[in-house]
ZAVEX-681891 format. One record per residue (C-alpha): residue number from 1; residue in three letters; x, y, z. Coordinates in Angstrom, 2 decimals, padded with zeros to 5 digits. Layout:
// residues N
<rolo nr="NUM" rest="ALA" u="X" v="Y" w="Z"/>
...
// end
This chain:
// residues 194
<rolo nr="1" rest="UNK" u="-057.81" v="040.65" w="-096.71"/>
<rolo nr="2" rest="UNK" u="-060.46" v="041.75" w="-094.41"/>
<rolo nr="3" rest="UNK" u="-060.57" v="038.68" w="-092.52"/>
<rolo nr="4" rest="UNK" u="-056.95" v="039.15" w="-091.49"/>
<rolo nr="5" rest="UNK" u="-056.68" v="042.91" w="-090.75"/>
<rolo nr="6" rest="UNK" u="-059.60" v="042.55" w="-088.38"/>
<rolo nr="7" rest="UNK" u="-058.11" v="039.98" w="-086.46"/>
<rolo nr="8" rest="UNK" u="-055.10" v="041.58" w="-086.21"/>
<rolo nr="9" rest="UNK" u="-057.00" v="044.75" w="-085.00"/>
<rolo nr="10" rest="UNK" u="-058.46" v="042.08" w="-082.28"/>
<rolo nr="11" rest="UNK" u="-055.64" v="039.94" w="-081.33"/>
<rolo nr="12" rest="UNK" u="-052.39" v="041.83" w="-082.55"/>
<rolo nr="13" rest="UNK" u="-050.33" v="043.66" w="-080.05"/>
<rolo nr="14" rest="UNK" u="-047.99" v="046.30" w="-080.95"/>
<rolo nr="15" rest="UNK" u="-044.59" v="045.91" w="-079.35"/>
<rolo nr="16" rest="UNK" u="-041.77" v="048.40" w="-078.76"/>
<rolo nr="17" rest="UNK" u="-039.21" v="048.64" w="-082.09"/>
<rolo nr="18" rest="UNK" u="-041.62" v="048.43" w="-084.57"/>
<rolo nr="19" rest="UNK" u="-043.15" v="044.85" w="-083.33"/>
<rolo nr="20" rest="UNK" u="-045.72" v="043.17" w="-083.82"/>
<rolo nr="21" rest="UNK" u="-047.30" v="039.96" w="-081.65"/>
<rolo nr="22" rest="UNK" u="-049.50" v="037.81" w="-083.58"/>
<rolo nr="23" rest="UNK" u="-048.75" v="034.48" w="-081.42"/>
<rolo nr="24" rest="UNK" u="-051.74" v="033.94" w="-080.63"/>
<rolo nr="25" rest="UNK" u="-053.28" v="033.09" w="-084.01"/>
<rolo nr="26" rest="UNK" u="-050.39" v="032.84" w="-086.37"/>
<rolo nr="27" rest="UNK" u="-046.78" v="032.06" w="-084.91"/>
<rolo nr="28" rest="UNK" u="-047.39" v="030.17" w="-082.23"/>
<rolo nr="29" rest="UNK" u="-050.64" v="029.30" w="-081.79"/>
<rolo nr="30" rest="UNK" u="-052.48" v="028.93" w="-084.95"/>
<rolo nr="31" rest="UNK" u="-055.38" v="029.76" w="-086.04"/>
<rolo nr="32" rest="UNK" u="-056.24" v="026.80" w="-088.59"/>
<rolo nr="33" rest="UNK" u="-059.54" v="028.36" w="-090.31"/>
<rolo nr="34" rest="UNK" u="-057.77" v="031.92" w="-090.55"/>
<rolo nr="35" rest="UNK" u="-054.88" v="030.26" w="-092.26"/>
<rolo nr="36" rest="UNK" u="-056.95" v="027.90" w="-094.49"/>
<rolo nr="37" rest="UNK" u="-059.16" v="031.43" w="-095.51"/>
<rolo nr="38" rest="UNK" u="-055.11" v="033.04" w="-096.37"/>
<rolo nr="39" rest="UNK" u="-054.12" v="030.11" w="-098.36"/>
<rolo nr="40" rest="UNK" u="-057.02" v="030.10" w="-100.22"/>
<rolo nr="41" rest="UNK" u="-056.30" v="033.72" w="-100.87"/>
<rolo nr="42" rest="UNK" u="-052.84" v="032.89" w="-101.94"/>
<rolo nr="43" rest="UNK" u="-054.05" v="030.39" w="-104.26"/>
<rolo nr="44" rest="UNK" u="-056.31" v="033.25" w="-105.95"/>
<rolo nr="45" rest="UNK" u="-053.78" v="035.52" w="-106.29"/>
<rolo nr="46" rest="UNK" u="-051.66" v="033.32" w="-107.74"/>
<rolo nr="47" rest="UNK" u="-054.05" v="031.30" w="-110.08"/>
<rolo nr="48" rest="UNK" u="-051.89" v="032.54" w="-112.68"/>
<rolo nr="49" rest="UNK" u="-048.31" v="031.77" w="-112.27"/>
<rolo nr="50" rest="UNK" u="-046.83" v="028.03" w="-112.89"/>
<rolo nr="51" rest="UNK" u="-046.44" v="026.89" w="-109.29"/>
<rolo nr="52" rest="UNK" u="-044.35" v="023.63" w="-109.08"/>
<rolo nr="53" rest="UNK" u="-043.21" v="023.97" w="-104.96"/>
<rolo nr="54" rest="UNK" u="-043.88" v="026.52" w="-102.17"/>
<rolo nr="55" rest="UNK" u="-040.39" v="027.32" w="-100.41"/>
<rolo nr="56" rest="UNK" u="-040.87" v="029.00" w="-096.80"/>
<rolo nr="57" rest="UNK" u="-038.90" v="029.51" w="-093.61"/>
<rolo nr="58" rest="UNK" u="-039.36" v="027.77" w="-090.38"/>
<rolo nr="59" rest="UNK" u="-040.77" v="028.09" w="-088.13"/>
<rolo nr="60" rest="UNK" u="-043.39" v="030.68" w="-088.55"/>
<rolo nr="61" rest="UNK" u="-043.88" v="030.54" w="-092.27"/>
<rolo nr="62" rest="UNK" u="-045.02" v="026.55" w="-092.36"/>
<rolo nr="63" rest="UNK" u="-048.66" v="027.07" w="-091.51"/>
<rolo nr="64" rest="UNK" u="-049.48" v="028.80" w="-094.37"/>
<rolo nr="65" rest="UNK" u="-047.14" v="027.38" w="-096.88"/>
<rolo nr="66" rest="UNK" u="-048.69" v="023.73" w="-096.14"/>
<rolo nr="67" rest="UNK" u="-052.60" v="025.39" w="-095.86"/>
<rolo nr="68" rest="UNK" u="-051.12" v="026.58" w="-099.74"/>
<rolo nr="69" rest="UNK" u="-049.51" v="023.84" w="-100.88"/>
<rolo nr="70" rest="UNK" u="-052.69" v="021.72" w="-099.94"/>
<rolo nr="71" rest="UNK" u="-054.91" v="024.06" w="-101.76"/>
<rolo nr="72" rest="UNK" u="-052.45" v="024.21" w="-104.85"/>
<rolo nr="73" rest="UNK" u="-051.29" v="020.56" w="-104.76"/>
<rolo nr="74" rest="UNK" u="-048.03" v="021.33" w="-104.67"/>
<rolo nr="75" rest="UNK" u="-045.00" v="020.43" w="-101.98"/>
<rolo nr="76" rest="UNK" u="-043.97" v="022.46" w="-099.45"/>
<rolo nr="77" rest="UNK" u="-039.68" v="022.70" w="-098.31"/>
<rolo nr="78" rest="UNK" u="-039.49" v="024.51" w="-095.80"/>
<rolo nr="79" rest="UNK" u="-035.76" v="026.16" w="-094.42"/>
<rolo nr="80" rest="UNK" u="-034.31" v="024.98" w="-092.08"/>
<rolo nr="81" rest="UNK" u="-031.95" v="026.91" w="-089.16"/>
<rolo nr="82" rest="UNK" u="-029.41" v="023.79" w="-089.13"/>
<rolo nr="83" rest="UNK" u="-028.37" v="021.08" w="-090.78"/>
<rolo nr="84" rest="UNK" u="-029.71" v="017.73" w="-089.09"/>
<rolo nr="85" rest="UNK" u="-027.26" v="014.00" w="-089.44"/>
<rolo nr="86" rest="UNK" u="-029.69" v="013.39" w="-092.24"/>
<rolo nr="87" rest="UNK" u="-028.69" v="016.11" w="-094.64"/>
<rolo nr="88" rest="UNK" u="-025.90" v="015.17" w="-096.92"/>
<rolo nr="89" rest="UNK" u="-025.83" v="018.49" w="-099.79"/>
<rolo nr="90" rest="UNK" u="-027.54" v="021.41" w="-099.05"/>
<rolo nr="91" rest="UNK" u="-028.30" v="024.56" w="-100.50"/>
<rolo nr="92" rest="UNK" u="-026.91" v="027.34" w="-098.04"/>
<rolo nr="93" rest="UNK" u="-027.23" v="030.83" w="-097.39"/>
<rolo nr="94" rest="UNK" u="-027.08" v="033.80" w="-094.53"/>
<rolo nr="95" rest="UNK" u="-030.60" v="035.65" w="-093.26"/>
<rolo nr="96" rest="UNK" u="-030.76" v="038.57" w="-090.51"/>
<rolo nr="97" rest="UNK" u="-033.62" v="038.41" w="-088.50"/>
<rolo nr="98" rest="UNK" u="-035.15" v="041.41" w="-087.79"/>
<rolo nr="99" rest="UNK" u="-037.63" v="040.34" w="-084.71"/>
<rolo nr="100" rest="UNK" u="-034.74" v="038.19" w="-082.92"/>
<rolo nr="101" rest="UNK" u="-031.33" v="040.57" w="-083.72"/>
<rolo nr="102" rest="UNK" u="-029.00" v="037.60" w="-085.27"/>
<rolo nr="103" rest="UNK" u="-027.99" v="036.02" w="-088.48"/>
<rolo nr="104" rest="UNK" u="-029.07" v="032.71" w="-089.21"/>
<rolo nr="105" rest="UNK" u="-027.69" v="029.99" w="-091.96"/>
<rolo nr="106" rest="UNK" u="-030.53" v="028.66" w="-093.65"/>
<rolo nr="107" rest="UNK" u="-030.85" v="025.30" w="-095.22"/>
<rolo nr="108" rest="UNK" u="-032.52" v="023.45" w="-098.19"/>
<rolo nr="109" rest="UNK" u="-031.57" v="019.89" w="-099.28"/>
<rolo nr="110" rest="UNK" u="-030.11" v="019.61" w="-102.98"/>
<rolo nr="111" rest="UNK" u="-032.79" v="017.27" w="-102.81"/>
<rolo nr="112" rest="UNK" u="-035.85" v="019.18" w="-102.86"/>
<rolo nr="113" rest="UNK" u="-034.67" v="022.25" w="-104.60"/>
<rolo nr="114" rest="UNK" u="-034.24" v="021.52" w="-108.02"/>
<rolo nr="115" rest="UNK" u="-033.14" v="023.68" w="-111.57"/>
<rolo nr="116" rest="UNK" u="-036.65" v="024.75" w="-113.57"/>
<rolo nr="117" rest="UNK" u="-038.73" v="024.54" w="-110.71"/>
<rolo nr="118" rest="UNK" u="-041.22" v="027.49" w="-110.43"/>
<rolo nr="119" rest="UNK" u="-041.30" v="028.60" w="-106.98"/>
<rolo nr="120" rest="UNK" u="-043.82" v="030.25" w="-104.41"/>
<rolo nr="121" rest="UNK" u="-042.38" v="031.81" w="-101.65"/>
<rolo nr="122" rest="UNK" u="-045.18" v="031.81" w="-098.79"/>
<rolo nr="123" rest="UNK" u="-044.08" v="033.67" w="-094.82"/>
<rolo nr="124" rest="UNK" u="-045.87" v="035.31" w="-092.52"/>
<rolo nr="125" rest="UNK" u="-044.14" v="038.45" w="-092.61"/>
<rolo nr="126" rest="UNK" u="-042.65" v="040.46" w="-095.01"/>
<rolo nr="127" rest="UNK" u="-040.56" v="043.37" w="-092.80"/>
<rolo nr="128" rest="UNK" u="-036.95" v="044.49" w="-094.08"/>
<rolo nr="129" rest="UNK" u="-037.02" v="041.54" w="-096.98"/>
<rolo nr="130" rest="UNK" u="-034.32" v="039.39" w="-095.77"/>
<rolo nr="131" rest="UNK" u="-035.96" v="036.30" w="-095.19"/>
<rolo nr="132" rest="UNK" u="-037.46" v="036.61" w="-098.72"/>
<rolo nr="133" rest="UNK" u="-034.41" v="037.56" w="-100.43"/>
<rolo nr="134" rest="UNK" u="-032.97" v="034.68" w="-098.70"/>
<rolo nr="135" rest="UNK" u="-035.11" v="031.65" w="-100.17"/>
<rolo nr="136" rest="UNK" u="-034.18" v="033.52" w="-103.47"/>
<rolo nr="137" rest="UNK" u="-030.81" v="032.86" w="-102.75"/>
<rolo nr="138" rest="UNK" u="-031.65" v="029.46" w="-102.47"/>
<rolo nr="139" rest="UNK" u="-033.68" v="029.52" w="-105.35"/>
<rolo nr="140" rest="UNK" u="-030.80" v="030.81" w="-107.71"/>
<rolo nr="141" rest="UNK" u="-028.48" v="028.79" w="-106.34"/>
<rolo nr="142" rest="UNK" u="-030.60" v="025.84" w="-107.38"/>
<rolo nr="143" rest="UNK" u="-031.36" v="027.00" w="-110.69"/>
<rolo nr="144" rest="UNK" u="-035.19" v="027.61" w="-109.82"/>
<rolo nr="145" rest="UNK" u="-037.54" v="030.55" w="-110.84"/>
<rolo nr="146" rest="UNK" u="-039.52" v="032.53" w="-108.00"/>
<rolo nr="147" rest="UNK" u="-042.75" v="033.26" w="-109.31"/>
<rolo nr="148" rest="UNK" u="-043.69" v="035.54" w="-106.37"/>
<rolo nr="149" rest="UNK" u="-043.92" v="036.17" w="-102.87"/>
<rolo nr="150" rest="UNK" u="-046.78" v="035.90" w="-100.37"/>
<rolo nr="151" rest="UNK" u="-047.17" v="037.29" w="-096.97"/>
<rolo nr="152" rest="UNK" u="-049.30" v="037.01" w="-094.41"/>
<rolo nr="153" rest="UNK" u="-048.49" v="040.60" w="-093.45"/>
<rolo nr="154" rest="UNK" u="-046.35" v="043.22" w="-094.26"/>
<rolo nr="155" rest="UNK" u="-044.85" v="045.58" w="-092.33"/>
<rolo nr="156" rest="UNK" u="-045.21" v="048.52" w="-095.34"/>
<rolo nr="157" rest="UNK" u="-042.75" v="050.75" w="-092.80"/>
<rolo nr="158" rest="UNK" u="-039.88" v="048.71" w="-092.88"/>
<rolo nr="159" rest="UNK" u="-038.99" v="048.86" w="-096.70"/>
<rolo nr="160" rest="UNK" u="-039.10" v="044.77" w="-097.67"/>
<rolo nr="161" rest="UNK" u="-041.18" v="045.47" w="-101.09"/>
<rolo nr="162" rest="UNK" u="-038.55" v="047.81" w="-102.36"/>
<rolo nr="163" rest="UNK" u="-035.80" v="045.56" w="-101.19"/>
<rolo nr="164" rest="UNK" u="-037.47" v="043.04" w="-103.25"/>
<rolo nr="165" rest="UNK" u="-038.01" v="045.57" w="-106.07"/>
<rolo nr="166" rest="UNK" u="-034.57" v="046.23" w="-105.92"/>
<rolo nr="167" rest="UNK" u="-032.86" v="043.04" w="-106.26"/>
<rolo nr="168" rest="UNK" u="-035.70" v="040.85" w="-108.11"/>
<rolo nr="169" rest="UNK" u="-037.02" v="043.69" w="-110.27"/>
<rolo nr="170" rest="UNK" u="-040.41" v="042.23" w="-111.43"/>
<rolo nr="171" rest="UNK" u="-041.54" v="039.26" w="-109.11"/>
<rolo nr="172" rest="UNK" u="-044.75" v="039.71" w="-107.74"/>
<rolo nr="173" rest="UNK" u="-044.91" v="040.48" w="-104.34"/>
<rolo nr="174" rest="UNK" u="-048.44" v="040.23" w="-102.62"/>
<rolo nr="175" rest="UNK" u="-049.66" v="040.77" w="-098.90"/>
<rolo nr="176" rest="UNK" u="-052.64" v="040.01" w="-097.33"/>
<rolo nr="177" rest="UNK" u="-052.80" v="042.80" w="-095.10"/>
<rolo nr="178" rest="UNK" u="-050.20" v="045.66" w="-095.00"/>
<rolo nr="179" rest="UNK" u="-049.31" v="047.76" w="-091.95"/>
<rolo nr="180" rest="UNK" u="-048.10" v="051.37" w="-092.72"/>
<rolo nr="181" rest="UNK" u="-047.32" v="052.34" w="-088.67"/>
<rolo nr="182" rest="UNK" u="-047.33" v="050.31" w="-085.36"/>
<rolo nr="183" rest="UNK" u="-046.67" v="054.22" w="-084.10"/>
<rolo nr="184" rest="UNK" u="-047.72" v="054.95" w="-080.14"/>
<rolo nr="185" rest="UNK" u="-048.89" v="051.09" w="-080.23"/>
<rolo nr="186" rest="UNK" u="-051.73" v="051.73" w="-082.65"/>
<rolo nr="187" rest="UNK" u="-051.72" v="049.74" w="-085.99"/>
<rolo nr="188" rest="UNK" u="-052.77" v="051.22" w="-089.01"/>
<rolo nr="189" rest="UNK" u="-053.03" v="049.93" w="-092.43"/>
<rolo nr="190" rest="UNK" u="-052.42" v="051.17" w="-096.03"/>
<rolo nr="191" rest="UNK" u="-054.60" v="052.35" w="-097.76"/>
<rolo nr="192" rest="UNK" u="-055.56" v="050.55" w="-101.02"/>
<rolo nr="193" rest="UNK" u="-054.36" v="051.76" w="-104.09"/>
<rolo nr="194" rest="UNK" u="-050.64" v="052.05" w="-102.88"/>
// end
């Protein structure tokens, strides 16, 4: 998506260990007319798969999961990183996070996950594909279909389409702009056709 890789060539920074800062547009502060232009995208690519509920991860995935769900008319669970008083059965599963080093639990209540529910998973980036195989996790356990994944951006280096290739042979996986390199802090994209 043009849109997106240009302001990523404007705003994005490349950080040491194969990071990269978008915080000032995307995962901390938002850009609200770049996301609305991504989730229309989404809705495109997707125009063809049964979408009952868009399942993302907090925090950083929420913008554009909602901006999706608005545009699809669908609702939006988000994962959560703990369990508040209020949640009394949950769906539960480990994630490693690649930008912070740790492994999370993530959260969904039995409530808003439910069997024969088609679901699109929406982040903002798609790096070693553990978030994503995560909210599968989730999904399976609840007896709901992923129809496909969306990112924001992918990190093409870093192997998370294979992973999902691997282990969910078939699902769609779509990004809106893919990185090849963050190499010697310049960012390069991949070429179409890949």
């Amino acid at each position: 998506m043009k849109e997106l890789e240009e302001r990523i060539i404007k705003d994005g920074k490349c950080l040491s260990g194969g990071i990269l800062k978008v915080d000032n547009f995307i995962n901390h502060q938002m850009d609200s007319q770049l996301m609305f232009s991504c989730a229309a995208e989404f809705m495109r690519l997707f125009a063809d798969k049964k979408i009952d509920k868009i399942l993302t991860i907090e925090a950083s995935g929420i913008a554009p999961a909602v901006f999706a769900g608005y545009l699809m008319r669908v609702p939006v669970v988000f994962a959560k990183k703990a369990v508040p008083k209020t949640m009394k059965d949950a769906f539960a599963t480990e994630v490693q996070s690649f930008t912070k080093q740790r492994t999370y639990t993530v959260f969904v209540s039995k409530e808003y996950l439910n069997a024969g529910e088609h679901i699109l998973v929406i982040d903002d980036f798609l790096a070693c594909g553990n978030a994503s195989l995560a909210l599968a996790e989730l999904c399976s356990q609840a007896g709901a279909t992923v129809e496909g994944f969306g990112f924001l951006i992918e990190k093409a280096f870093q192997g998370g389409r294979a992973s999902i290739a691997k282990n969910m042979p078939g699902t769609r996986v779509e990004s809106l702009a893919a990185i090849s390199s963050l190499d010697n802090g310049k960012i390069e994209f991949v070429k179409e056709g890949r």
